[in-house]
FIPAGU-410116 format. One record per residue (C-alpha): residue number from 1; x, y, z. Coordinates in steps of 0.02 Angstrom, whole numbers, plus 50000, padded with zeros to 5 digits. Example, Ala and Ser with C-alpha at 12.3 -4.5 7.8 and 13.67 -1.06 7.14 Angstrom:
BEGIN
+-----+-------+-------+-------+
| num |     X |     Y |     Z |
+-----+-------+-------+-------+
|   1 | 50615 | 49775 | 50390 |
|   2 | 50684 | 49947 | 50357 |
+-----+-------+-------+-------+
***
This chain:
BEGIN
+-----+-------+-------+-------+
| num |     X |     Y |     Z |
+-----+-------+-------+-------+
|   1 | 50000 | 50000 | 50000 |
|   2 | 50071 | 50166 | 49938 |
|   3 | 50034 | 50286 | 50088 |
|   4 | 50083 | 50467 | 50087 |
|   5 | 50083 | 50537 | 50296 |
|   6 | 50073 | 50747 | 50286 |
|   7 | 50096 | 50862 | 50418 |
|   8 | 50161 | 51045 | 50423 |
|   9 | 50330 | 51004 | 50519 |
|  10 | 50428 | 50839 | 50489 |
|  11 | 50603 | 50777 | 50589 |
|  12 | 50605 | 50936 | 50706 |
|  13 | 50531 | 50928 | 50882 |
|  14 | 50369 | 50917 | 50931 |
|  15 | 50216 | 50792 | 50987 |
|  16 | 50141 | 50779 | 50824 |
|  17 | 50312 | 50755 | 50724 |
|  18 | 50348 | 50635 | 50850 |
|  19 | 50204 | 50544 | 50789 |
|  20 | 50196 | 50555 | 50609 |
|  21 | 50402 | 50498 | 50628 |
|  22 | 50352 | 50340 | 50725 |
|  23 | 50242 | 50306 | 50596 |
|  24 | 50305 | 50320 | 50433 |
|  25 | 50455 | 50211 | 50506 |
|  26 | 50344 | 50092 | 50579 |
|  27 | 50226 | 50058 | 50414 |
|  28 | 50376 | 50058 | 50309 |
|  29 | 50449 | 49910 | 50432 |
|  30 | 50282 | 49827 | 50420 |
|  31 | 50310 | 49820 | 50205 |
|  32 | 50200 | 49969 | 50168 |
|  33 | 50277 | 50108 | 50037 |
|  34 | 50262 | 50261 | 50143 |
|  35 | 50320 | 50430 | 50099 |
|  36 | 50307 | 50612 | 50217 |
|  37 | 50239 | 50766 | 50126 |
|  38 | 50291 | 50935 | 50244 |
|  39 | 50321 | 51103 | 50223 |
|  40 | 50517 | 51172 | 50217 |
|  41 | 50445 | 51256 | 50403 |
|  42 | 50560 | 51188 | 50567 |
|  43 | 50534 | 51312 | 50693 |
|  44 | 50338 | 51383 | 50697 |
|  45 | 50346 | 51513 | 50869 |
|  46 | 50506 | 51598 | 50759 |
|  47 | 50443 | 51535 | 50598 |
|  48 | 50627 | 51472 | 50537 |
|  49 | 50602 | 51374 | 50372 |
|  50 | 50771 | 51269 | 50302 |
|  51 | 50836 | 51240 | 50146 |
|  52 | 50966 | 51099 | 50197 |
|  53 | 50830 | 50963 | 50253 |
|  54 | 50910 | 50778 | 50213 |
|  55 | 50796 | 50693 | 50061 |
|  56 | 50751 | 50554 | 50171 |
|  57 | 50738 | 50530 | 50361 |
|  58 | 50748 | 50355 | 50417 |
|  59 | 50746 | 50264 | 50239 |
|  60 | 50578 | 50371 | 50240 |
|  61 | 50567 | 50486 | 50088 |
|  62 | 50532 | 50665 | 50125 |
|  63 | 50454 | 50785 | 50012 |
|  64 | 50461 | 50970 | 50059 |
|  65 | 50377 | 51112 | 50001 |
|  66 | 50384 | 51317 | 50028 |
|  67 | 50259 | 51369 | 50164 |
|  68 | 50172 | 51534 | 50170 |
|  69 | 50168 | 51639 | 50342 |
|  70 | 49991 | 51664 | 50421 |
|  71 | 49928 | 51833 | 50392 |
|  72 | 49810 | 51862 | 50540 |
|  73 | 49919 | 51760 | 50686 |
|  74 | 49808 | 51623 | 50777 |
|  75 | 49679 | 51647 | 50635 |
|  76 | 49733 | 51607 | 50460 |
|  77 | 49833 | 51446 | 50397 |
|  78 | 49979 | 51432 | 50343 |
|  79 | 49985 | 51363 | 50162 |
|  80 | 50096 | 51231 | 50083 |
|  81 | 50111 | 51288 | 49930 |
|  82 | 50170 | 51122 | 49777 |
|  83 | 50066 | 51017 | 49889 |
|  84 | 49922 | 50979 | 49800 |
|  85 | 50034 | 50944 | 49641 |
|  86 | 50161 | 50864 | 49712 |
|  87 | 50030 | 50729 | 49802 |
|  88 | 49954 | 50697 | 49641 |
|  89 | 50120 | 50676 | 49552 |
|  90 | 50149 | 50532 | 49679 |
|  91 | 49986 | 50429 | 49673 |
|  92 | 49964 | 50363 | 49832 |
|  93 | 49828 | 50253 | 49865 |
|  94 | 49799 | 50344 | 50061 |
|  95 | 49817 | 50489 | 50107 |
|  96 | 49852 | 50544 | 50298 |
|  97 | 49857 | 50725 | 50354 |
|  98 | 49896 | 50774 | 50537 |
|  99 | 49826 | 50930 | 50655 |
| 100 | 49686 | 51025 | 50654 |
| 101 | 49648 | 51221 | 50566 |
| 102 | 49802 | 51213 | 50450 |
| 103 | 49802 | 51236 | 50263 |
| 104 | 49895 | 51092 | 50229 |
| 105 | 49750 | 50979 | 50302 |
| 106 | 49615 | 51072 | 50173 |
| 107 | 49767 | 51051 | 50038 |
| 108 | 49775 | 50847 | 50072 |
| 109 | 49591 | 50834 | 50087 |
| 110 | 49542 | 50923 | 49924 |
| 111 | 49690 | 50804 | 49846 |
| 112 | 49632 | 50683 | 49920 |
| 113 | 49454 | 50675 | 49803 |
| 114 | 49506 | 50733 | 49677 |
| 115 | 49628 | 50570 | 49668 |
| 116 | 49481 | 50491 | 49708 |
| 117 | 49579 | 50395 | 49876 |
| 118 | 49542 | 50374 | 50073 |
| 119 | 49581 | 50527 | 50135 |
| 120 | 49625 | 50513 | 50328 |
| 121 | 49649 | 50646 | 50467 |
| 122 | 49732 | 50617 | 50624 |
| 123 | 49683 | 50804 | 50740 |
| 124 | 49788 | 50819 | 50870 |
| 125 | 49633 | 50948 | 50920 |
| 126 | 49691 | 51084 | 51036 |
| 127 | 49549 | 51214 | 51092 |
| 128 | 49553 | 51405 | 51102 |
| 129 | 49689 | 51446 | 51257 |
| 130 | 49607 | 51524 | 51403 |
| 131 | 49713 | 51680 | 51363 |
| 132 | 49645 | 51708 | 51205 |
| 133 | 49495 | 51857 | 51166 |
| 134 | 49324 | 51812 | 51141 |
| 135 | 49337 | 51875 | 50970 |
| 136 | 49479 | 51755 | 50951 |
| 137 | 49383 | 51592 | 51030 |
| 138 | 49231 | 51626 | 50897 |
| 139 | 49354 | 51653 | 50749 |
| 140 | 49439 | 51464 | 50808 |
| 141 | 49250 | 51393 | 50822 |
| 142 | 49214 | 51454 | 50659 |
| 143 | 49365 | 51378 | 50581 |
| 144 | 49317 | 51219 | 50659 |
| 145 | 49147 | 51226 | 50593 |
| 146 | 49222 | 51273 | 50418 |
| 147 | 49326 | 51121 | 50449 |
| 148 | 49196 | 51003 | 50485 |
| 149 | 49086 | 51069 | 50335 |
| 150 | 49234 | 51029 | 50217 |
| 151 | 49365 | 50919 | 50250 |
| 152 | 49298 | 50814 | 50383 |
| 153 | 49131 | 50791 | 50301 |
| 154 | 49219 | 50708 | 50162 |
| 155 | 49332 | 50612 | 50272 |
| 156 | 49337 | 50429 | 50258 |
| 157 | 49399 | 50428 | 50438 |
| 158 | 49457 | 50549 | 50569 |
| 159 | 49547 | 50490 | 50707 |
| 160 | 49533 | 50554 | 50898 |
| 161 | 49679 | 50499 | 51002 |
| 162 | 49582 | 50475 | 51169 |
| 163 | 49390 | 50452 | 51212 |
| 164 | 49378 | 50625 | 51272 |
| 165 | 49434 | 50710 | 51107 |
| 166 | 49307 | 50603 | 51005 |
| 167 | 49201 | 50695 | 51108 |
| 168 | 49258 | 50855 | 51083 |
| 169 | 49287 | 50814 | 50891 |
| 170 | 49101 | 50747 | 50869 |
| 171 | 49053 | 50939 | 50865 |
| 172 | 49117 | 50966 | 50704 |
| 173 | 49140 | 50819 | 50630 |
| 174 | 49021 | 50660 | 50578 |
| 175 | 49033 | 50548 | 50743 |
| 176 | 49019 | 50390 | 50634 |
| 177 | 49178 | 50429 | 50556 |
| 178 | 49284 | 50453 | 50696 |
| 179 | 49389 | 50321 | 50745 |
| 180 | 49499 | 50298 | 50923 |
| 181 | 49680 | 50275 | 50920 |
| 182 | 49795 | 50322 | 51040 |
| 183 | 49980 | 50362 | 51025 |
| 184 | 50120 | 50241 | 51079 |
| 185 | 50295 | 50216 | 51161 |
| 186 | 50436 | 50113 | 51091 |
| 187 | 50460 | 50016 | 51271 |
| 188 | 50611 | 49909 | 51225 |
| 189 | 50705 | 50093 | 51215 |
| 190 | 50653 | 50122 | 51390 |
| 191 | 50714 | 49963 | 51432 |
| 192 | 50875 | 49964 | 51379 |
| 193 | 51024 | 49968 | 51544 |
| 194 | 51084 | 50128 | 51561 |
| 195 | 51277 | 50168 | 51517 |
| 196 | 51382 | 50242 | 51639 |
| 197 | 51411 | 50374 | 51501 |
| 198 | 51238 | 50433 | 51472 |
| 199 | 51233 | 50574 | 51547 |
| 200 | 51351 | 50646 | 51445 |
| 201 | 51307 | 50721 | 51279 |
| 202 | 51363 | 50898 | 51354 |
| 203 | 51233 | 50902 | 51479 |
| 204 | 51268 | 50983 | 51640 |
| 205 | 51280 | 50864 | 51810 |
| 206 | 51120 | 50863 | 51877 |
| 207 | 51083 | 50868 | 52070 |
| 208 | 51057 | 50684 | 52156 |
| 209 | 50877 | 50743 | 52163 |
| 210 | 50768 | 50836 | 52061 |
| 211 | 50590 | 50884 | 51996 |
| 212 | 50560 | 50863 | 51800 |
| 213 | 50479 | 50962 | 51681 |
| 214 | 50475 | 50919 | 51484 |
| 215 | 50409 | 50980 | 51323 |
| 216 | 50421 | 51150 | 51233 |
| 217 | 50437 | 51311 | 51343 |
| 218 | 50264 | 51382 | 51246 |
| 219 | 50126 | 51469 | 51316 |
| 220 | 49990 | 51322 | 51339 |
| 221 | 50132 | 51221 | 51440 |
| 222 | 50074 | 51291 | 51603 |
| 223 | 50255 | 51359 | 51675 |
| 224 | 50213 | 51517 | 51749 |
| 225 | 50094 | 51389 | 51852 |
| 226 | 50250 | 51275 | 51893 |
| 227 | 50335 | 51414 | 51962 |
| 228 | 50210 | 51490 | 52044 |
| 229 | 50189 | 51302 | 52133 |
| 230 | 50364 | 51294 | 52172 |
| 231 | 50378 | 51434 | 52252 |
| 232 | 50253 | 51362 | 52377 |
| 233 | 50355 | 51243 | 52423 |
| 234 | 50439 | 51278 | 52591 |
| 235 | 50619 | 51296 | 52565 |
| 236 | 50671 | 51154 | 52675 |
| 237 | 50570 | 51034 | 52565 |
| 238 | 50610 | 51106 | 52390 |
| 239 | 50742 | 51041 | 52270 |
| 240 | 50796 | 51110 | 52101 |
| 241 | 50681 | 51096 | 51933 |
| 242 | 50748 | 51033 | 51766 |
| 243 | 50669 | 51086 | 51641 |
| 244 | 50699 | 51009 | 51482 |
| 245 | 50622 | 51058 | 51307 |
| 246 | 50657 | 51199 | 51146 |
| 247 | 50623 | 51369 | 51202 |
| 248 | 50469 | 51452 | 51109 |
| 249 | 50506 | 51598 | 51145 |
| 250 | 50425 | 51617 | 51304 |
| 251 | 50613 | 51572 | 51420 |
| 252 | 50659 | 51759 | 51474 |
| 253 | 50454 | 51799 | 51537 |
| 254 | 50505 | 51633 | 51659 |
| 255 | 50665 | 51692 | 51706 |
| 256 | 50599 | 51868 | 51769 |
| 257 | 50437 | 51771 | 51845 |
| 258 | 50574 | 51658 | 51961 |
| 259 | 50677 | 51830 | 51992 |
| 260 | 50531 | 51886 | 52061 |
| 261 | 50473 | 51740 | 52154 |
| 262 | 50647 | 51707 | 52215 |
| 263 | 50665 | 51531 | 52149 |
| 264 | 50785 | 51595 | 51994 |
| 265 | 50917 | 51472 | 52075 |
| 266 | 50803 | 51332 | 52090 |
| 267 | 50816 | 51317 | 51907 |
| 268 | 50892 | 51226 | 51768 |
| 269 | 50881 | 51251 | 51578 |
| 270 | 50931 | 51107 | 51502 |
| 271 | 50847 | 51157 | 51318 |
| 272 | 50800 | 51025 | 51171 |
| 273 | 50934 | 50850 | 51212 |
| 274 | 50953 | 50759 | 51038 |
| 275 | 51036 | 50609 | 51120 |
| 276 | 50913 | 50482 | 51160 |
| 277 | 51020 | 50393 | 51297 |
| 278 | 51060 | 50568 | 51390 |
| 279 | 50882 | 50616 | 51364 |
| 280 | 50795 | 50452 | 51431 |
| 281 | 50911 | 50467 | 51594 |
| 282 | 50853 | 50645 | 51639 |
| 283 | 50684 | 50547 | 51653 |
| 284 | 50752 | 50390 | 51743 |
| 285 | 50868 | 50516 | 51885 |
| 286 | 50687 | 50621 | 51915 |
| 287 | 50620 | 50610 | 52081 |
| 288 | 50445 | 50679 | 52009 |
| 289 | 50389 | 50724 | 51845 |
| 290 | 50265 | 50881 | 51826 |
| 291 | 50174 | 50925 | 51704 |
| 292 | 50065 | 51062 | 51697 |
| 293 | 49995 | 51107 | 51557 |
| 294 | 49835 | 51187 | 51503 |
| 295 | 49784 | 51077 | 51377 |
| 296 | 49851 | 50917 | 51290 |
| 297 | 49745 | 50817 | 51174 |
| 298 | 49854 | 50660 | 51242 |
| 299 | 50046 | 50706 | 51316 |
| 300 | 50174 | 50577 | 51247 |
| 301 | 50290 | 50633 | 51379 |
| 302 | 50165 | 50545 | 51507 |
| 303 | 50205 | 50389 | 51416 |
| 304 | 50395 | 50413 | 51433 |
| 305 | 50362 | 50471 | 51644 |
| 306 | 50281 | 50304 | 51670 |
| 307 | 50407 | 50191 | 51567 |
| 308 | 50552 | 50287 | 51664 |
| 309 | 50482 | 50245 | 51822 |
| 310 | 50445 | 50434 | 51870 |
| 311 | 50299 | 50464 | 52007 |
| 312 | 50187 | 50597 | 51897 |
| 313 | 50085 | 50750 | 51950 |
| 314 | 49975 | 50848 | 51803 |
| 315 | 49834 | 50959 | 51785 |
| 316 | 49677 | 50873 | 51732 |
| 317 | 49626 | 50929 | 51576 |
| 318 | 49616 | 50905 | 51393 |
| 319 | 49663 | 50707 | 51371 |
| 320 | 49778 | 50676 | 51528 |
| 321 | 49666 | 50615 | 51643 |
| 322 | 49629 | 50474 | 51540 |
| 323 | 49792 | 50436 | 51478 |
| 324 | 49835 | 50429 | 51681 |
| 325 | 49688 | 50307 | 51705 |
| 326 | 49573 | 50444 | 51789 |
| 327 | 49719 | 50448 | 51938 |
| 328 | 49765 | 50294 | 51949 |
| 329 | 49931 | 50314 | 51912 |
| 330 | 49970 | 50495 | 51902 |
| 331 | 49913 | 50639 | 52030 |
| 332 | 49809 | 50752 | 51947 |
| 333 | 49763 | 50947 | 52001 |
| 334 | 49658 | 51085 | 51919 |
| 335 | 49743 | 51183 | 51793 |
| 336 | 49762 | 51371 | 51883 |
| 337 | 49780 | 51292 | 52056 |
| 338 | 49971 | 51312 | 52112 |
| 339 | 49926 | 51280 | 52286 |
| 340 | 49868 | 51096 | 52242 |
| 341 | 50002 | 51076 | 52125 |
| 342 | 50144 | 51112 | 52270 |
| 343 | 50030 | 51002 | 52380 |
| 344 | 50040 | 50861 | 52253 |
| 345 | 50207 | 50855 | 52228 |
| 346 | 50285 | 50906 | 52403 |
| 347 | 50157 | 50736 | 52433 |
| 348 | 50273 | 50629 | 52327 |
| 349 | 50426 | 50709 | 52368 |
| 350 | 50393 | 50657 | 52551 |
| 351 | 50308 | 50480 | 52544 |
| 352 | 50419 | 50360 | 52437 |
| 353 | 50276 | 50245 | 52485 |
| 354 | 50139 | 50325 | 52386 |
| 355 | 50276 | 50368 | 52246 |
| 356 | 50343 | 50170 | 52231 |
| 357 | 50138 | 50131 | 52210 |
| 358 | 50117 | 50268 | 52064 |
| 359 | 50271 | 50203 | 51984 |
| 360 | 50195 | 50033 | 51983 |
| 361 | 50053 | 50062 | 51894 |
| 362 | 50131 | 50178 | 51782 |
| 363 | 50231 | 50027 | 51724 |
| 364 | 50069 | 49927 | 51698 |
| 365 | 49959 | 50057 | 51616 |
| 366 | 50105 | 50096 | 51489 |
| 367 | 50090 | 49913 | 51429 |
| 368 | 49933 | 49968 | 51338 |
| 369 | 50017 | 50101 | 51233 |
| 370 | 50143 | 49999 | 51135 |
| 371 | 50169 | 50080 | 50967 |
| 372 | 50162 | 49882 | 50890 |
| 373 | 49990 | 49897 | 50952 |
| 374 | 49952 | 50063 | 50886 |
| 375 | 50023 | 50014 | 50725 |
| 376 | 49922 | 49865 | 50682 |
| 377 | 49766 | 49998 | 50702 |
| 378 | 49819 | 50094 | 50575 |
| 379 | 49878 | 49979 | 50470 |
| 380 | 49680 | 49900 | 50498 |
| 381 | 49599 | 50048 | 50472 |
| 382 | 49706 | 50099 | 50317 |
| 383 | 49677 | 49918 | 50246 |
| 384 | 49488 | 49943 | 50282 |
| 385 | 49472 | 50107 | 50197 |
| 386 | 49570 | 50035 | 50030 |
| 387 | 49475 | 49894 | 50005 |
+-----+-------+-------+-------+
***
């Protein structure tokens, strides 16, 4: 099966290109002819695009294509512009596009039947931020509507990566065409020994004990929360927080915020870690793993928490509470609430008891997100869809 996988950004950080990465590899290891279809876009909060992209990433052809800036920011899409042409030069016989109020998804979609193939949509749905105007929220809900009305009307399926976001999803788009699958973790990586060299990589040495934070340093992360929390914590009971993820711009407002909360000391920038040994034992060395974020549609970094072995505390909201099993395995808190947030965590800083039981069933739940697993969904729903 000749599949084409598109998405704005490909091999550059993020949740999504995690994803699509994972599986275009995958497929192609399962005998399927996959190819990735992205913009020439790597950095979107400093919109950097690059020329000097490799052809292929993994074995995985990559085709690239110039993308055009939004004109109204938060409102408008960015367009890839070749894409339509450069799908139909290729043939495939499925097409998958990836997130949600982008041009590239209408681009793939409008491809897509004209080809006359499945056309697939993965959404990776984020709502409006609780920051944003009201004039802003109704300009997102129209998009979504717009969205609905055209490319997920046509949609053979859409995919929702947790229960909650079919919900969410089956707003806008046809409930009978939405289909559940979650994300995955490669688990034999996270079981691999670690070296007595892995903390290399030019990392700094880390303190015997320390809190965790990981994922981009953006605005719907939830860090001015964090360090709100952690100033909370009485100084006796505090240790330092790593924080570990590409700046989006948003580093020096934190910097100023833990000036003025006193806990610029407490910190440490450890930015994006490309090695995948160095970066897996900042997870295993954590003494608790935070994450508090206003929204997530699913949080892969939850995955990699529970298959380090890290105790986890994270705001309830978008798909996180399910992904932690309603609790079972993760401490959850209100997003806004800093004073249950220190609670949580000075909890599992000071009962390894409660921590060790966490960490148990982190391990268990994790099981159920292998990305073989996830895999063979696709590859059944693809194979359903083509036939």
């Amino acid at each position: 099966m000749k599949i084409a996988q598109v998405t704005l950004r490909f091999d550059a950080p993020g949740g999504v290109e995690t994803v699509v990465r994972e599986l275009a590899v995958r497929l192609r290891n399962r005998g399927q002819d996959v190819e990735v279809f992205a913009s020439d876009l790597f950095d979107e909060a400093h919109w950097v695009r690059r020329n000097d992209f490799p052809p292929s990433v993994d074995g995985i052809p990559v085709h690239r294509y110039p993308v055009y800036k939004r004109l109204i920011p938060g409102v408008t899409m960015p367009l890839v512009v070749g894409l339509m042409s450069g799908l139909g030069d290729r043939q495939p016989d499925i097409i998958h596009a990836h997130s949600h109020r982008y041009g590239h998804v209408l681009e793939s979609a409008a491809e897509a039947r004209k080809l006359g193939v499945p056309w697939v949509a993965t959404a990776h749905y984020h709502p409006a931020r609780r920051d944003q105007s009201g004039l802003h929220r109704a300009l997102l809900r129209v998009q979504d509507l717009l969205f609905g009305a055209t490319a997920y009307r046509n949609a053979d399926a859409v995919i929702a990566i947790t229960e909650q976001e079919r919900r969410l999803l089956a707003q806008f788009v046809p409930p009978k065409r939405i289909r559940v699958i979650p994300h995955g973790i490669d688990l034999s990586h996270w079981s691999l020994p670690e070296s007595n060299g892995s903390m290399a990589a030019g990392l700094p040495a880390l303190p015997a004990r320390y809190m965790l934070y990981t994922g981009r340093i953006a605005q719907n992360k939830g860090l001015p929360l964090l360090l709100e929390a952690l100033a909370r914590i009485p100084a006796p009971e505090r240790i330092p927080l790593v924080i570990m993820g590409r700046d989006w711009g948003m580093r020096p407002e934190l910097e100023l915020q833990a000036r003025h909360l006193g806990v610029e000391t407490e910190l440490i920038w450890l930015g994006h870690v490309e090695d995948p040994a160095a970066y897996r034992s900042v997870f295993r060395r954590a003494a608790v793993f935070v994450f508090p974020s206003e929204w997530e549609a699913f949080g892969l970094v939850l995955l990699e928490a529970m298959a380090a072995g890290v105790p986890i505390v994270a705001t309830a909201v978008g798909g996180v509470p399910e992904v932690l099993d309603q609790g079972r395995v993760g401490r959850l808190v209100p997003y806004g609430d800093a004073e249950a947030l220190a609670s949580a965590v000075r909890d599992l800083l000071g009962s390894s008891e409660r921590s060790a039981a966490l960490v148990a069933a982190g391990r268990r739940r994790v099981q159920d997100y292998s990305w073989d697993r996830v895999i063979e969904d696709h590859l059944a729903l693809y194979r359903e869809l083509a036939a």
